[in-house]
C-alpha positions in Angstrom: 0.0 0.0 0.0 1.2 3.5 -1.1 1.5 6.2 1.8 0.0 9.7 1.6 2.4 11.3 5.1 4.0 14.5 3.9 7.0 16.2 5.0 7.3 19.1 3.0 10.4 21.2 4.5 10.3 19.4 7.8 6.3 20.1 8.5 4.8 16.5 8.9 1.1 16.0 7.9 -1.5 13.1 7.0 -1.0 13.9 3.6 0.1 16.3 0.6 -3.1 18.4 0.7 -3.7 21.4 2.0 -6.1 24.2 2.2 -4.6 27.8 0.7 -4.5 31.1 2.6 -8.1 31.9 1.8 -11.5 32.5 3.1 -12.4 28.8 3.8 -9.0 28.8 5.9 -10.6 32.0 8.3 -11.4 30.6 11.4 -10.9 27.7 13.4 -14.4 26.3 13.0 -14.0 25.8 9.2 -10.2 24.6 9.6 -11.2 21.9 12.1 -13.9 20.6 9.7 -11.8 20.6 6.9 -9.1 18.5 9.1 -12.5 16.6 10.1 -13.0 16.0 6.4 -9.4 14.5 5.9 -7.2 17.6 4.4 -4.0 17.4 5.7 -3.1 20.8 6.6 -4.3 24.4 6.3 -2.5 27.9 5.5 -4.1 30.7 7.4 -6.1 33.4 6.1 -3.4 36.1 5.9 -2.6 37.9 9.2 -1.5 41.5 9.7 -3.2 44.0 10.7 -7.0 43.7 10.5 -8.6 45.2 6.9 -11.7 46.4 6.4 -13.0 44.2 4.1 -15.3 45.5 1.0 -18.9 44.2 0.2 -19.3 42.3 -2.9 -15.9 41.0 -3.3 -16.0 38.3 -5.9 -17.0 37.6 -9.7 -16.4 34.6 -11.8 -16.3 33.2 -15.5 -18.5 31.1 -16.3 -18.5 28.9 -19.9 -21.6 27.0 -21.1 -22.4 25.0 -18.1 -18.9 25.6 -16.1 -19.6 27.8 -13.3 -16.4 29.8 -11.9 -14.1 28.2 -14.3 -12.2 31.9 -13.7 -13.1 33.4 -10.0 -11.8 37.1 -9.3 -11.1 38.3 -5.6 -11.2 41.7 -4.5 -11.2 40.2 -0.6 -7.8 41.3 1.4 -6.1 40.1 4.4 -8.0 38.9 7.4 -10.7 41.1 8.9 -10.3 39.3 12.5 -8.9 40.6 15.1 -5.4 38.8 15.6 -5.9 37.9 19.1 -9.0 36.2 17.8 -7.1 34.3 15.2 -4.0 33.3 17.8 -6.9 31.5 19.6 -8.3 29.6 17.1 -4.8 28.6 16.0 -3.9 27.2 19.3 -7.6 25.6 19.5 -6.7 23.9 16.1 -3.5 22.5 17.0 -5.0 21.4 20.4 -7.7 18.9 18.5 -5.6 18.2 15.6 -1.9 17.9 16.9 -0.5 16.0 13.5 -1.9 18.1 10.7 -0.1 21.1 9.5 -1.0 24.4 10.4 1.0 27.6 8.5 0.9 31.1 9.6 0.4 33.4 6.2 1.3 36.4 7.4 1.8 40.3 5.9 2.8 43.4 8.1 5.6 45.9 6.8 8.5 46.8 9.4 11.3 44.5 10.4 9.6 44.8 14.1 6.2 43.9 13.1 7.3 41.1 11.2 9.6 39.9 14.1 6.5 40.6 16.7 4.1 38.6 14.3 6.0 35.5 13.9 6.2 35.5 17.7 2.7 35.5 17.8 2.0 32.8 15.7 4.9 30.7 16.9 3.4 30.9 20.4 0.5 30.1 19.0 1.6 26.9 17.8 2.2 27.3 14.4 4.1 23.7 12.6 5.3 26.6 9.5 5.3 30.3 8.5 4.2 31.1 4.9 4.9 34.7 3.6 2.2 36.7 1.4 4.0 38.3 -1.0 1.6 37.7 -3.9 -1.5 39.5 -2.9 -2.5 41.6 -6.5 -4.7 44.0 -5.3 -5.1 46.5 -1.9 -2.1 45.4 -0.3 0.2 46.1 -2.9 -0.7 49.9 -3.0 0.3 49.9 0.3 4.4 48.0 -0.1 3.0 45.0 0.8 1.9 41.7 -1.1 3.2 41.5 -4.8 5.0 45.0 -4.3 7.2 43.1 -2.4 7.1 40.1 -4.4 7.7 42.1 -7.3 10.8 43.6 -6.6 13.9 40.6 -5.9 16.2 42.3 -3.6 13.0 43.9 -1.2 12.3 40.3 -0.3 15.5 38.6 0.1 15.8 41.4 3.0 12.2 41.0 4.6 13.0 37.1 4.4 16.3 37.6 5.9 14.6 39.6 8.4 12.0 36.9 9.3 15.1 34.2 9.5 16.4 36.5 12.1 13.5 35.3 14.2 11.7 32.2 12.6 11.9 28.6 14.8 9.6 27.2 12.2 10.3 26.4 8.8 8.8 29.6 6.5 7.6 29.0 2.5 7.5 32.3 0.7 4.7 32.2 -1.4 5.2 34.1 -4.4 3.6 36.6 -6.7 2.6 35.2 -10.5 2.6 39.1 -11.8 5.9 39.3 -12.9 8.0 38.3 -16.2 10.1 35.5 -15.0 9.1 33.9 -11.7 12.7 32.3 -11.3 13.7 36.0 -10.2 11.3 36.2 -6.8 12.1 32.3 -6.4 15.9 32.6 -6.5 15.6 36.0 -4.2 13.7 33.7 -1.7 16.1 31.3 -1.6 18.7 34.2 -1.3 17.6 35.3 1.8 17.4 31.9 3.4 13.8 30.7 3.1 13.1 27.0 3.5 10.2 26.1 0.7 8.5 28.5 -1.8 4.8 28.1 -2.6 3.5 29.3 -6.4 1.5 30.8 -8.0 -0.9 33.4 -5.6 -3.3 35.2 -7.8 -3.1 37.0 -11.2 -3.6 40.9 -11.6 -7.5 40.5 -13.5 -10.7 42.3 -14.6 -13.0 39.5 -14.8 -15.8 41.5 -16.8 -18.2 44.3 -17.3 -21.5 45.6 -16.4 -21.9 46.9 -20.4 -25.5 48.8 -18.9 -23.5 51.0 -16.0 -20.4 50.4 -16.9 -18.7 49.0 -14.5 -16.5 46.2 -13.8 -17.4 43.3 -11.7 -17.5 42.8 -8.4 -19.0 46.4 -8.3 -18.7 48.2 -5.3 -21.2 51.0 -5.2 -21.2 51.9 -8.6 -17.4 51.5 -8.9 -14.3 48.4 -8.9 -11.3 47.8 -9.0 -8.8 44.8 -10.3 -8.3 41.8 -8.3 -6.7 38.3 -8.0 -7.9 35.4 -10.2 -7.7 32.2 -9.8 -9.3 28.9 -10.4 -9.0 26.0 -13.0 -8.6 29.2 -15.7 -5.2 29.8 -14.3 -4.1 25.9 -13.6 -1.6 26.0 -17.2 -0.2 29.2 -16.1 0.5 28.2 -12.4 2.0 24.5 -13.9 4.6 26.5 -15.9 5.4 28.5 -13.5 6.3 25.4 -10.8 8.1 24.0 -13.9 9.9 26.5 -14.2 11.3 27.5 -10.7 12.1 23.4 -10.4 14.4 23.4 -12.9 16.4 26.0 -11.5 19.7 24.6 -11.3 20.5 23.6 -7.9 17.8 25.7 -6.0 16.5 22.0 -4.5 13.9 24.3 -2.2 10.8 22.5 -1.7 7.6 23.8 -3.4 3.7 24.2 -2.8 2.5 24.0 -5.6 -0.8 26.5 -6.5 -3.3 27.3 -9.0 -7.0 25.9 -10.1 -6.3 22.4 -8.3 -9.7 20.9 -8.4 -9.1 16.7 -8.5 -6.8 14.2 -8.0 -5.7 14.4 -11.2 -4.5 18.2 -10.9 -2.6 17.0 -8.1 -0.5 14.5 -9.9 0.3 17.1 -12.2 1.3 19.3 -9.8 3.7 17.2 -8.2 5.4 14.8 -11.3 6.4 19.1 -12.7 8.0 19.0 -9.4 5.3 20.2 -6.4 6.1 18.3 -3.0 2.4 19.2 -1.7 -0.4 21.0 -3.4 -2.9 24.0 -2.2 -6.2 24.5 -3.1 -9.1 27.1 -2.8 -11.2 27.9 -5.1 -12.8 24.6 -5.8 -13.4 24.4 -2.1 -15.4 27.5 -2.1 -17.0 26.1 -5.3 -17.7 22.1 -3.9 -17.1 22.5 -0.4 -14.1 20.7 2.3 -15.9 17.1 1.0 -13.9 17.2 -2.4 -10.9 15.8 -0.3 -12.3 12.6 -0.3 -12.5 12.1 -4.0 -9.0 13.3 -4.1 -7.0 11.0 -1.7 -8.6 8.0 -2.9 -8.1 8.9 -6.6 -4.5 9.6 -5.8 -3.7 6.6 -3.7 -5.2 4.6 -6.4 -3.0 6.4 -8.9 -0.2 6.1 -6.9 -0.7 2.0 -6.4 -1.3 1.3 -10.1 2.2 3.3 -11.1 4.1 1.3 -8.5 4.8 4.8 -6.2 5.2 4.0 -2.3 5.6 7.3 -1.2 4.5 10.8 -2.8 8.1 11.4 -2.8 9.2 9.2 -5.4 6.6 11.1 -7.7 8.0 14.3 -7.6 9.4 15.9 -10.9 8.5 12.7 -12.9 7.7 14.9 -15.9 10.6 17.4 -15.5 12.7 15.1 -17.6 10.2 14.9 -20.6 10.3 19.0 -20.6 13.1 20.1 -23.1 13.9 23.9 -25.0 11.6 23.6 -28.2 14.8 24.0 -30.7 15.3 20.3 -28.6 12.6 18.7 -30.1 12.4 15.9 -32.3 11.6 17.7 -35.9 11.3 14.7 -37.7 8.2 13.3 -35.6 5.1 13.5 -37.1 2.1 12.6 -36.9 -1.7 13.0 -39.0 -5.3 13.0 -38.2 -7.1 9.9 -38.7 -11.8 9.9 -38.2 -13.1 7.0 -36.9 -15.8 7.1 -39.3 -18.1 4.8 -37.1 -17.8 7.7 -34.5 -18.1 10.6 -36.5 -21.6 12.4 -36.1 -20.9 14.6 -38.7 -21.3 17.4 -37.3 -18.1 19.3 -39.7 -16.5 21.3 -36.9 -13.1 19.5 -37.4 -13.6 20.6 -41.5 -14.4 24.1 -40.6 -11.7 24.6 -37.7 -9.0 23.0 -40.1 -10.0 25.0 -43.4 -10.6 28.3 -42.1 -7.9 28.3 -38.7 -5.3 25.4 -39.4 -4.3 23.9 -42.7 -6.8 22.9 -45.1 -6.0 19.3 -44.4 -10.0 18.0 -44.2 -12.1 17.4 -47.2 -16.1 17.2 -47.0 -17.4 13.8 -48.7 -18.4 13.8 -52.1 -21.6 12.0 -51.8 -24.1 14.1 -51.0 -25.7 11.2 -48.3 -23.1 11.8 -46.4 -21.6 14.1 -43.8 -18.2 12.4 -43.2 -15.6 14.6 -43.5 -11.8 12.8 -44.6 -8.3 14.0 -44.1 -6.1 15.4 -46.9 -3.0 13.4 -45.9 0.0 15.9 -47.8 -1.7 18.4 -45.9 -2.0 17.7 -43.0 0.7 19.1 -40.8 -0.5 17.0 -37.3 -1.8 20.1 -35.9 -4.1 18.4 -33.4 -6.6 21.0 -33.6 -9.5 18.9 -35.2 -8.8 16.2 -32.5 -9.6 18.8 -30.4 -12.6 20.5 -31.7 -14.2 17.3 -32.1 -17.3 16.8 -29.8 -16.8 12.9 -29.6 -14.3 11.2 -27.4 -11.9 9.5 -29.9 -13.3 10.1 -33.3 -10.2 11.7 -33.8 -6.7 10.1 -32.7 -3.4 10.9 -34.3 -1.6 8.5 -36.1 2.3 8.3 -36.2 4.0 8.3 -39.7 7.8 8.9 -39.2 9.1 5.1 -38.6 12.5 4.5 -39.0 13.7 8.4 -39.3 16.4 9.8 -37.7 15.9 12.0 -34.8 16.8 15.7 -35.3 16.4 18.6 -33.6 16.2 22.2 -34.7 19.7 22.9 -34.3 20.6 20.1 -36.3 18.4 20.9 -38.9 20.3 24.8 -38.5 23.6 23.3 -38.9 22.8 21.2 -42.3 21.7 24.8 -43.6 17.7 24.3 -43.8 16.5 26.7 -41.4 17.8 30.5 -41.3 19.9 31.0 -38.0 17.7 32.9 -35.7 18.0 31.3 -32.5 20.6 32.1 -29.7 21.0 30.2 -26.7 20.7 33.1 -25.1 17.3 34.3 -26.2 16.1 30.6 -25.4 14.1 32.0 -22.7 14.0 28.3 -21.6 14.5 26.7 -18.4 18.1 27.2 -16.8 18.7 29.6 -19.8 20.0 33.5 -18.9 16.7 35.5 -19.7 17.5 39.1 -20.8 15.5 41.9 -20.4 13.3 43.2 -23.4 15.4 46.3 -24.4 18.2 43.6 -24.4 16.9 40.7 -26.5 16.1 43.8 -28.8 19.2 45.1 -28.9 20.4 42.1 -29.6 18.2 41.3 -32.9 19.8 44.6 -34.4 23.2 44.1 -34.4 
């Protein structure tokens, strides 16, 4: 049997799963039922000092039937009173001494901080976690992702939390900039033991197009806030991708970002997560989702042969190379199941007007079956994935026997024109210059 324990930068818990610095992590009531439920751990709702919160605070974006497929946040740091919060914490630990309990905290001077993580350390905190990613509110005021933003501003207020810190502290960081490797290595800098990525993305979720206003509207008026949810899951994997394969960094890290399922979890952690956070689908579904996730991990983890969750971490990392390393003689072609096809024509439509004008309509008029144009089809995988039925579309592999080449390989016989610098790569491990320099650059 596969085990589920966590230790993720020496704080021990039933398993990988945690609750995010959110509202359902606001009190000790809802933390104890999640624990109840089976998470194993729980980041605070940010302390600091208490913010007047504003009323409405969130909006969504919905597709077809997919409620809050996007959900936008205008809500800041706690509104409780600390002492409030230092009591449930302790109250929380009390009932539930193995699961993990971390401390998000935000305040702005060296002494605050230092005062803070006293607090919550007397409190009983198992870990620290520092909000530097909070888009909205905070950040006019230096704190959040104006700290998170700007490299050497937190390695100092890290260093200055070291200082004091008995417990291990995660700096979670802030998806709103260019490279996330910069925050990440700045973290690590200033002697942090784990990061956690990504916090929310800078948004405007829509607009009320009769009083023009965006959403949530606060007496006739808004602002932007942080979005999150399954919209933002491929930006939040690239971004945990990318800070694992920093060379050497070897920091453990939370990983963050429209974790709904099981599934999302395994994602997480084979592009290098050792635990996972989650939020929004728990203000979509509620704390019971946890059960569908541990047993559809454990069973994921017994069928690939994985004792521990340890073993899974950064599976995939491997598999994720530059693009100019990528095999350019693979290829593969769209093949219809015709006994599938419904013929509906979306994958002739998508391919002739947006792709490659690889898909010819039938030309008996009794039917609706749509064929591929072999020499032109380019293995784009777009009509696989317009198609409404699972399957009707698969891509078939037609490169047997060919050498493998890569794009600098195909440079070096003379068959592409040299464009590409190592430099420029803008890849993983790679030196990534600023804009005014990759342009500068281009026109020499």
């Amino acid at each position: 049997m596969s085990s589920l324990k966590s230790n993720f930068a020496g704080i021990k818990s039933p398993n990988p799963f945690w609750l995010a610095s959110a509202p359902p992590t606001n009190s000790g009531y809802q933390v104890m039922r999640a624990f109840d439920k089976g998470w194993g751990g729980a980041v605070w709702k940010t302390l600091g000092v208490p913010i007047i919160n504003t009323s409405s605070r969130y909006g969504a974006v919905n597709y077809r039937d997919k409620r809050m497929v996007g959900f936008n946040n205008i809500e800041l740091i706690s509104d409780r009173p600390l002492s409030d919060n230092l009591r449930d914490i302790e109250e929380v630990k009390k009932y539930f001494p193995e699961h993990a309990v971390i401390g998000s905290l935000m305040v702005e001077t060296k002494q605050q901080w230092h005062q803070i993580i006293k607090d919550v350390e007397n409190a009983g905190v198992d870990g620290i976690e520092l909000n530097f990613g909070c888009p909205h509110g905070m950040c006019e005021r230096g704190m959040g992702s104006a700290v998170g933003q700007e490299p050497n501003v937190l390695t100092q207020i890290v260093s200055w939390v070291m200082e004091t810190a008995k417990v291990p502290v995660i700096v979670k960081l802030t998806p709103n900039v260019s490279h996330i490797e910069e925050p990440a290595i700045a973290a690590k800098r200033g002697g942090a033991n784990a990061v956690s990525l990504i916090n929310t993305i800078q948004s405007i979720v829509g607009v009320d197009i009769d009083n023009f206003v965006p959403y949530p509207v606060v007496d006739g008026k808004s602002t932007n806030g942080g979005y999150c949810g399954p919209a933002v899951k491929p930006i939040a994997m690239n971004m945990v991708k990318n800070v694992a394969k920093i060379p050497g960094y070897n920091l453990p890290i939370s990983g963050i970002g429209g974790i709904e399922n099981w599934r999302d979890a395994v994602e997480f952690i084979l592009l290098g997560a050792t635990n996972v956070q989650v939020c929004t689908a728990v203000m979509h579904y509620g704390f019971g989702i946890i059960r569908e996730i541990l047993a559809g991990f454990e069973q994921y983890m017994d069928e690939k042969n994985f004792s521990t969750v340890d073993e899974m971490i950064g599976k995939a990392l491997p598999n994720i190379l530059h693009w100019e390393e990528l095999n350019l003689n693979y290829k593969v072609i769209a093949k219809i199941e015709e006994s599938k096809c419904i013929g509906c024509q979306l994958c002739y439509i998508a391919c002739e007007d947006g792709a490659h004008q690889a898909i010819g309509l039938p030309g008996n008029p009794d039917s609706r079956i749509p064929h591929i144009i072999e020499e032109n089809c380019v293995g784009c995988n777009l009509c696989s994935i317009v198609c409404p039925v699972e399957n009707c579309i698969s891509m078939v592999r037609k490169d047997e026997n060919k050498k493998i080449i890569n794009w600098q390989e195909r440079t070096a016989q003379g068959n592409i024109p040299v464009t590409f610098d190592d430099k420029l790569a803008g890849g993983v491990g790679h030196y990534i210059p600023e804009p005014k320099e990759a342009i500068a650059y281009r026109l020499k």
